[in-house]
C-alpha positions as CSV (number, residue, x, y, z in Angstrom):
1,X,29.3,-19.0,-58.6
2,X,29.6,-15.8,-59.8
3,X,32.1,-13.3,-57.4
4,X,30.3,-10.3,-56.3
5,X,31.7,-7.1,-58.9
6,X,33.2,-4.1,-56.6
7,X,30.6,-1.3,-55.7
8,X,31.4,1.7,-57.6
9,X,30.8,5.1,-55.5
10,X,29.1,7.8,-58.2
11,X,30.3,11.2,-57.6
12,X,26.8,12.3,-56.6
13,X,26.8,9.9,-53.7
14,X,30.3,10.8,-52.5
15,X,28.1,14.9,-52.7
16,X,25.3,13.9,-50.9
17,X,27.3,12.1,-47.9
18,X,28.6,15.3,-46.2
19,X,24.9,16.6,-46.1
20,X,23.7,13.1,-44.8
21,X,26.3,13.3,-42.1
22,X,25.3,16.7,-41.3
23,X,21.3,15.8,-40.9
24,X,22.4,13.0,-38.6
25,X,24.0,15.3,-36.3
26,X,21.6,17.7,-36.2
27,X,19.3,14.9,-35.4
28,X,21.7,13.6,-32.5
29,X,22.0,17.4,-31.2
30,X,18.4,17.9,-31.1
31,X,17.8,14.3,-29.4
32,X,20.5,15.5,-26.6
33,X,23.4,13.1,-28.1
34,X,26.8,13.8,-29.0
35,X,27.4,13.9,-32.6
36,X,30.0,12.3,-32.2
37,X,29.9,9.3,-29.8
38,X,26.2,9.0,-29.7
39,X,26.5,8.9,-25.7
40,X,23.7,11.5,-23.6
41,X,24.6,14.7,-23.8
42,X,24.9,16.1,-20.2
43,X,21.9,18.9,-19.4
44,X,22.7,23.0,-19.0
45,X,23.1,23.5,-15.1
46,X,19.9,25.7,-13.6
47,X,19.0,27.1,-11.0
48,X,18.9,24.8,-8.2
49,X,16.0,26.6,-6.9
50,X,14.0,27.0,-10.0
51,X,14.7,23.1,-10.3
52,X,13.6,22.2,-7.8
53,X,10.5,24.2,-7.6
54,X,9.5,22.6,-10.9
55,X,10.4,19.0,-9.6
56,X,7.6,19.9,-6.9
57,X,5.3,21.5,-8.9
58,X,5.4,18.5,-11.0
59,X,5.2,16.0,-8.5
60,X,2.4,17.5,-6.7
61,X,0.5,17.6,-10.6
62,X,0.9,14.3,-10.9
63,X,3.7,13.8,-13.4
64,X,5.7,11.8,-11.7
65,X,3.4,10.1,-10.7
66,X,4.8,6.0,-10.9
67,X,2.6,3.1,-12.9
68,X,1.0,2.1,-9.4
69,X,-0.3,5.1,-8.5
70,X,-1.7,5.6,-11.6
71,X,-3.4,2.6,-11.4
72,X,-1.3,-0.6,-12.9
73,X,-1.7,-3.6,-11.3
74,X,0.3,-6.1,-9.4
75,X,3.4,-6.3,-11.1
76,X,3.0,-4.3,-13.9
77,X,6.2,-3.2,-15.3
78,X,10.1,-3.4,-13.4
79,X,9.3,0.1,-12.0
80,X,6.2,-0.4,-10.5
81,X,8.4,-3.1,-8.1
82,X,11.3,-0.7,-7.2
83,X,9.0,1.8,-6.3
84,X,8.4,4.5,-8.9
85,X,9.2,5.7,-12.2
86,X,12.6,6.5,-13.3
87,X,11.6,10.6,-13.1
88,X,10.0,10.1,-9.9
89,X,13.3,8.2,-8.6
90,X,15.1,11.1,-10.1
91,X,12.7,13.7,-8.2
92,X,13.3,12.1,-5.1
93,X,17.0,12.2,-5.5
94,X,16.6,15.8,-6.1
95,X,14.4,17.0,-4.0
96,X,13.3,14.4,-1.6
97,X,15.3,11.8,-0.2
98,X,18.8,14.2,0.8
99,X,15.8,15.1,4.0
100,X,15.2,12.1,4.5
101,X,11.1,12.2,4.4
102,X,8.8,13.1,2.3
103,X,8.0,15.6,4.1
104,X,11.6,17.4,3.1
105,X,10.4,16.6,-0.8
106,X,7.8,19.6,-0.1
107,X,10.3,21.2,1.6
108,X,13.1,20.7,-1.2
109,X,10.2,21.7,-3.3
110,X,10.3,25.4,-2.3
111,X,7.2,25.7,-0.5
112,X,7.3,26.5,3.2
113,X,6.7,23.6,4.8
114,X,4.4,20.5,3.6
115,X,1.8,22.0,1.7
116,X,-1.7,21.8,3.9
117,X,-5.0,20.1,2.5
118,X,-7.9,19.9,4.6
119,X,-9.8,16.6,5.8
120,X,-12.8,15.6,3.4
121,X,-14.9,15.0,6.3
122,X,-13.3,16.3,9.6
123,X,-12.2,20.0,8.2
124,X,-8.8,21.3,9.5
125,X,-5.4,21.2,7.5
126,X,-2.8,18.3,7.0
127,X,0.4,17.4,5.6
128,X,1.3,14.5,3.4
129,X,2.0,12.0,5.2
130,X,0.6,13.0,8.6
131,X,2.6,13.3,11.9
132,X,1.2,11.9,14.9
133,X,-0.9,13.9,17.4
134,X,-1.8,17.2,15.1
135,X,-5.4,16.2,15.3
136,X,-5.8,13.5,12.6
137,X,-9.7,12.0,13.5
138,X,-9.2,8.9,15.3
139,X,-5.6,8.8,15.2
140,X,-4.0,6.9,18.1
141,X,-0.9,7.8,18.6
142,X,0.8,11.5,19.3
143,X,4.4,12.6,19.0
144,X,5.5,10.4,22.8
145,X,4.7,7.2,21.1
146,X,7.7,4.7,20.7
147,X,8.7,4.3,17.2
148,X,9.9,0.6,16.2
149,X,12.6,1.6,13.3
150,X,14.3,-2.3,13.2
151,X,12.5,-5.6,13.2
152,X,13.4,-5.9,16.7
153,X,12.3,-3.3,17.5
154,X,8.5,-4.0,16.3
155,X,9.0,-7.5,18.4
156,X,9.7,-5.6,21.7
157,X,7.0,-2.7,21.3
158,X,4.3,-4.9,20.0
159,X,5.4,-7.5,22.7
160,X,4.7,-4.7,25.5
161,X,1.8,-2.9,24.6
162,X,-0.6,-3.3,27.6
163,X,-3.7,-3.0,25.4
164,X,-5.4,-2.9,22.4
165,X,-5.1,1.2,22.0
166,X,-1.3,1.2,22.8
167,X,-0.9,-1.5,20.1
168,X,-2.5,0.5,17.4
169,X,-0.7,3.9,18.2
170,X,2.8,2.0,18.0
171,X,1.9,0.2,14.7
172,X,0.6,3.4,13.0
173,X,3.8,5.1,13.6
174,X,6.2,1.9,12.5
175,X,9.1,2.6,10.1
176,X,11.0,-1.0,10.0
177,X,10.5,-1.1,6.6
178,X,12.4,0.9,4.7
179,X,11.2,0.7,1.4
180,X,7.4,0.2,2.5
181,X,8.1,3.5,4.2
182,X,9.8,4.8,1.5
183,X,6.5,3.5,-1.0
184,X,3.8,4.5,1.3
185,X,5.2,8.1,1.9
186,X,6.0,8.8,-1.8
187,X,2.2,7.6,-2.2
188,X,1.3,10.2,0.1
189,X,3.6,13.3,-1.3
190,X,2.5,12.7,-5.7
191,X,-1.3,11.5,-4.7
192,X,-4.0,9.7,-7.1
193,X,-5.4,12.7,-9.5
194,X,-8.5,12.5,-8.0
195,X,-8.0,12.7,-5.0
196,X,-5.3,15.3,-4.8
197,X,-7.1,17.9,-3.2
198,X,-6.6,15.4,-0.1
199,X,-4.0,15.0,2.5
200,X,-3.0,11.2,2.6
201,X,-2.6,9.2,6.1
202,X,0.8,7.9,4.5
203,X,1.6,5.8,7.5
204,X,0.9,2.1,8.9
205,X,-2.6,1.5,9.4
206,X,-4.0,-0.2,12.5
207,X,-6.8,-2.3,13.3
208,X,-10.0,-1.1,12.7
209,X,-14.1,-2.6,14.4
210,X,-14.7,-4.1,17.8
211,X,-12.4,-4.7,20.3
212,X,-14.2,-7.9,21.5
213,X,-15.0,-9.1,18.3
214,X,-16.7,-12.7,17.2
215,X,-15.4,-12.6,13.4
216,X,-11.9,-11.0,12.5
217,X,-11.3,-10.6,8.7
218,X,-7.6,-10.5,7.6
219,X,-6.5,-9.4,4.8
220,X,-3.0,-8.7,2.6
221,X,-2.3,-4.9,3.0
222,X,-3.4,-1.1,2.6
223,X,-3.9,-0.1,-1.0
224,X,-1.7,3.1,-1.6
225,X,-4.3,5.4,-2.6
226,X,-7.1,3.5,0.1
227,X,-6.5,3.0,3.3
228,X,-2.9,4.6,2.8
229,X,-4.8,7.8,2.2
230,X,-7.9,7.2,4.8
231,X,-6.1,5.6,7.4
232,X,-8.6,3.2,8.1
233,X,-8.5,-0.3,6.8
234,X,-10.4,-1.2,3.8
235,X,-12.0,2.6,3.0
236,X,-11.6,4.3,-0.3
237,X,-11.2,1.9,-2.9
238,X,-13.3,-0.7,-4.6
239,X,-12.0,-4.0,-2.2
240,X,-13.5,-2.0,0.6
241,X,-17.1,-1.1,-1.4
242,X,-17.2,-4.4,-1.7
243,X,-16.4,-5.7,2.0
244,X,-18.1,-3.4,3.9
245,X,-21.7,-3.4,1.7
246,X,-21.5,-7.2,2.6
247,X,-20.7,-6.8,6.4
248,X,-23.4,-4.4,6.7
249,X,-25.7,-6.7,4.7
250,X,-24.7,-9.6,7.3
251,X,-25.9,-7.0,10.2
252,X,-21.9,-6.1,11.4
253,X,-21.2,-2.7,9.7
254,X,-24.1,0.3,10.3
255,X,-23.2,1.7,6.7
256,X,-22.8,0.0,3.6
257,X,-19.7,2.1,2.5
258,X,-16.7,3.3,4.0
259,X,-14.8,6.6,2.4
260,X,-13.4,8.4,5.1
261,X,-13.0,8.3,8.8
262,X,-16.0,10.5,10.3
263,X,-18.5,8.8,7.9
264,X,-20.2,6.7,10.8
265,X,-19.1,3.3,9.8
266,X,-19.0,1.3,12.7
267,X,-18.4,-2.4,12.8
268,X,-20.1,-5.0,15.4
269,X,-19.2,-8.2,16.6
270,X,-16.1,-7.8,13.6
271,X,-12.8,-6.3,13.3
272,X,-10.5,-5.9,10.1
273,X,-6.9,-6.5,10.3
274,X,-4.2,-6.9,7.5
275,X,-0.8,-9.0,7.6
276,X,1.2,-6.3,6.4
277,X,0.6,-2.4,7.5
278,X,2.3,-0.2,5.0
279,X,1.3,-0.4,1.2
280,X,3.4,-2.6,-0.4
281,X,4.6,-1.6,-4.7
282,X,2.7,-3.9,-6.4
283,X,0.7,-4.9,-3.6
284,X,3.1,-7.3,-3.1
285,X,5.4,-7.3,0.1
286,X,8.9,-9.4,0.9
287,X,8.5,-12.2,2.7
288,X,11.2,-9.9,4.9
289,X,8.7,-7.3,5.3
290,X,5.9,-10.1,5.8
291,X,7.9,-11.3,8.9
292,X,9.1,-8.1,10.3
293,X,5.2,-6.9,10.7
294,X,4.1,-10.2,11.6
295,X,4.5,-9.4,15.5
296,X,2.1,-6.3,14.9
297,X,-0.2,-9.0,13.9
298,X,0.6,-12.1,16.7
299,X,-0.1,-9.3,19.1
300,X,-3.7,-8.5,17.9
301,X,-4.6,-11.8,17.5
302,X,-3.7,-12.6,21.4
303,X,-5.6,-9.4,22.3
304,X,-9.0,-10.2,20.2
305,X,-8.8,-14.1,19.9
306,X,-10.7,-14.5,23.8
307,X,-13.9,-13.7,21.8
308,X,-12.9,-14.1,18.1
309,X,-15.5,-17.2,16.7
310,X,-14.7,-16.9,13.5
311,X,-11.4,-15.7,11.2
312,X,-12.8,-14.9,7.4
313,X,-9.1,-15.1,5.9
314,X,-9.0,-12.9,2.3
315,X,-7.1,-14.3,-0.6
316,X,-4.4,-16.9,-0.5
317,X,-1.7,-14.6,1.4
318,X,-4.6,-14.1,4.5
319,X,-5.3,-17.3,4.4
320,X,-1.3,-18.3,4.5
321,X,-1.0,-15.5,7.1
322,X,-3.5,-16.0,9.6
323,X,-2.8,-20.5,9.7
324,X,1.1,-19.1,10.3
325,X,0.2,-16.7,12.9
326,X,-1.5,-19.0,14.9
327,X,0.4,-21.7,14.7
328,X,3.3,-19.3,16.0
329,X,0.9,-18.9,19.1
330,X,0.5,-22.9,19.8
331,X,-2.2,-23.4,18.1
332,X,-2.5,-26.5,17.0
333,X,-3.0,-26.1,12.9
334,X,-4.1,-29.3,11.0
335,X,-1.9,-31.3,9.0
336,X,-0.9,-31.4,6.0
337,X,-1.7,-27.6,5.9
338,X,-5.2,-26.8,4.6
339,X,-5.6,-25.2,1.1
340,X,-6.4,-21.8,0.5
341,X,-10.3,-21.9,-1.6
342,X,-12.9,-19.7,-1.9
343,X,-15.5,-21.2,1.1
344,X,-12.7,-23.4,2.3
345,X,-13.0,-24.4,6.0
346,X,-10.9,-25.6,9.0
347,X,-11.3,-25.7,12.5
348,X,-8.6,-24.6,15.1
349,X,-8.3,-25.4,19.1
350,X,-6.7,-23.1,21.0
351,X,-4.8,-24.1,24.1
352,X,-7.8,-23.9,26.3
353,X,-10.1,-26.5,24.3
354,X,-11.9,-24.3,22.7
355,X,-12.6,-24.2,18.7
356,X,-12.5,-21.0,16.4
357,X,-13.2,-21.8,12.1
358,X,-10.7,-20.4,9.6
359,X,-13.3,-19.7,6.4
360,X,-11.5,-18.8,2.9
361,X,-12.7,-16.1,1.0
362,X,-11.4,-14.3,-2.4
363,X,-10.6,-11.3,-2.4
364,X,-13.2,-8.2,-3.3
365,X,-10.2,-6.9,-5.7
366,X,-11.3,-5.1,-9.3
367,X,-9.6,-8.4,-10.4
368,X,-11.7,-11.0,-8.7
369,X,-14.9,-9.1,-8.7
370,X,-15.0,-7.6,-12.4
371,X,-14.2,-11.1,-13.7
372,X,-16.8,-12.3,-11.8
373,X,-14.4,-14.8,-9.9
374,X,-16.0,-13.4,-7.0
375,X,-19.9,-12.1,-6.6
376,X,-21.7,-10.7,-4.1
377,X,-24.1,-13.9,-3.6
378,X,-20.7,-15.2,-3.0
379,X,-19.8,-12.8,-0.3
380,X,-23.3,-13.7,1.1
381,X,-23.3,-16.4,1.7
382,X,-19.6,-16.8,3.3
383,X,-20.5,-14.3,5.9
384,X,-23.7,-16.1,6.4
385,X,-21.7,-19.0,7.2
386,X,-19.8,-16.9,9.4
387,X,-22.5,-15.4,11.6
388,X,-23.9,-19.1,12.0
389,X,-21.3,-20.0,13.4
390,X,-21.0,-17.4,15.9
391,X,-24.5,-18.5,17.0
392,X,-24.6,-19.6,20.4
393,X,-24.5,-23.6,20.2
């Protein structure tokens, strides 16, 4: 085996070397490395106001706008579960979170107070998110209503509301949740392109149809730039086309679409409720955040379940939500614990001997219903099984 012979360095290599080195600093130097170390570079200082004038401009553009607001799905990408992209972290840091709100990212952004949109439907001019009591349509609470800011908290206020109205004012002004607050508000403040000519709800959203309903549909949680934006459950994306043309095809919604509240919709004999209240990054919420809202939801259930006939229970976590919630209220729940299926049934007793059905139904999201997993025969027919059996027997 022969040895390897010694590398001989010509005289025109050893020439060239020093302008080699010199190209690759230049490179480093444009790139914002040392030349030396290769480590970043730290930026010139600016103006802090300039900065942070741009930061807003640029967050109210859209360009830090995180992948789930632009429309990635579930669990698309590290940032889209820790709530952002790593400039829209940044921004926040800057010009956002040292007030606290999202409101104070405006504020940080130069502007005089939260920049005012009007309503698409009701006129009039709101921030992003949207205080209580300045005349949101339909909004029930107003700047006296308690605030639950701990877990506890949400147990004590949802366990005292005297009715149905009180409940929904303290759940739509809920901030136990840090990051779900943190998410829903940031929604709010860098908005969907399209609709950024709109001032977003940003806040928990209640309850939303009859208050003595026969069927209660539950589903996972407000879609950042839907409900989060409307403030009604289900209105302004595609899961809601989808619900509401089917409801209103079954004879319980008077429109078959839902965009905004003032359109007219009404529900009858059926009310919409979600597990969790805040948009969730990812659409996916802790099981921590699952149980911290879940007295919200034991507390609607004991106000609506009297006349309630029938639950339709939306994707596996609706299904998972609503057999836990009532088996937290004595309900008897069968055993073993009945599986989640699109049409799946099971039949409840509630302490007084009477029987409600849990039905199963997939989700109306983009993912289910342009795959064709679900159809609208499909949704047919389930809330044609649901309105039978409502019939009185």
């Amino acid at each position: 085996m022969a040895l390897s012979q010694p590398v001989s360095v010509t005289a025109d290599a050893r020439a060239s070397a020093p302008a080699a080195s010199a190209r690759m600093f230049l490179r480093r130097r444009r790139s914002g490395r040392c030349g030396q170390c290769r480590r970043p570079r730290p930026r010139a200082a600016r103006d802090p106001a300039r900065e942070a004038a741009r930061l807003g401009a640029e967050c109210r553009a859209g360009l830090l706008m995180s992948p789930r607001l632009r429309g990635a799905g579930p669990g698309q990408g590290d940032d889209a579960a820790q709530g952002g992209t790593r400039a829209a972290r940044a921004a926040r840091v800057r010009h956002g979170d040292r007030l606290g709100t999202a409101q104070g990212a405006q504020k940080g952004a130069g502007v005089d107070g939260p920049e005012l949109l009007p309503h698409p439907l009701a006129g009039g001019a709101f921030p992003s998110p949207v205080p209580p009591g300045i005349g949101w349509p339909g909004d029930p609470a107003d700047s006296s209503t308690p605030v639950a800011a701990t877990p506890g908290e949400v147990a004590s206020l949802a366990a005292g509301a005297v009715d149905l109205h009180a409940l929904d004012a303290r759940i739509s002004v809920c901030r136990a949740c840090p990051r779900l607050v943190s998410w829903r508000e940031e929604a709010a403040v860098a908005k969907r392109k399209s609709f950024a000519d709109q001032p977003y709800w940003g806040r928990p959203v209640p309850g939303f149809g009859d208050e003595a309903p026969e069927i209660l549909v539950v589903g996972l949680a407000p879609a950042a730039n839907g409900s989060n934006r409307t403030s009604r459950m289900f209105t302004g994306d595609r899961a809601g086309d989808w619900l509401y043309a089917a409801l209103c095809r079954a004879g319980f919604a008077a429109i078959p679409t839902s965009t905004h509240v003032g359109d007219g919709q009404r529900l009858q004999r059926a009310r919409i409720m979600s597990a969790v209240r805040c948009a969730p990054p990812g659409n996916k919420p802790t099981t921590a955040e699952r149980d911290a809202c879940a007295p919200w939801m034991a507390a609607e259930l004991a106000e609506v379940l009297p006349t309630v006939r029938v639950i339709v229970a939306l994707g596996g976590y609706g299904w998972d939500a609503v057999l836990r919630s009532l088996r937290d209220a004595g309900v008897r729940i069968p055993r073993p614990k009945p599986r989640f299926g699109h049409g799946a049934r099971t039949a409840v007793e509630l302490s007084g001997g009477r029987c409600i059905s849990v039905l199963g139904c997939f989700h109306p999201s983009q993912q289910n219903t342009f795959t064709g997993r679900l159809t609208e025969k499909m949704l047919d027919e389930l809330f044609a099984d649901a309105r039978a059996l409502c019939a009185p027997e």
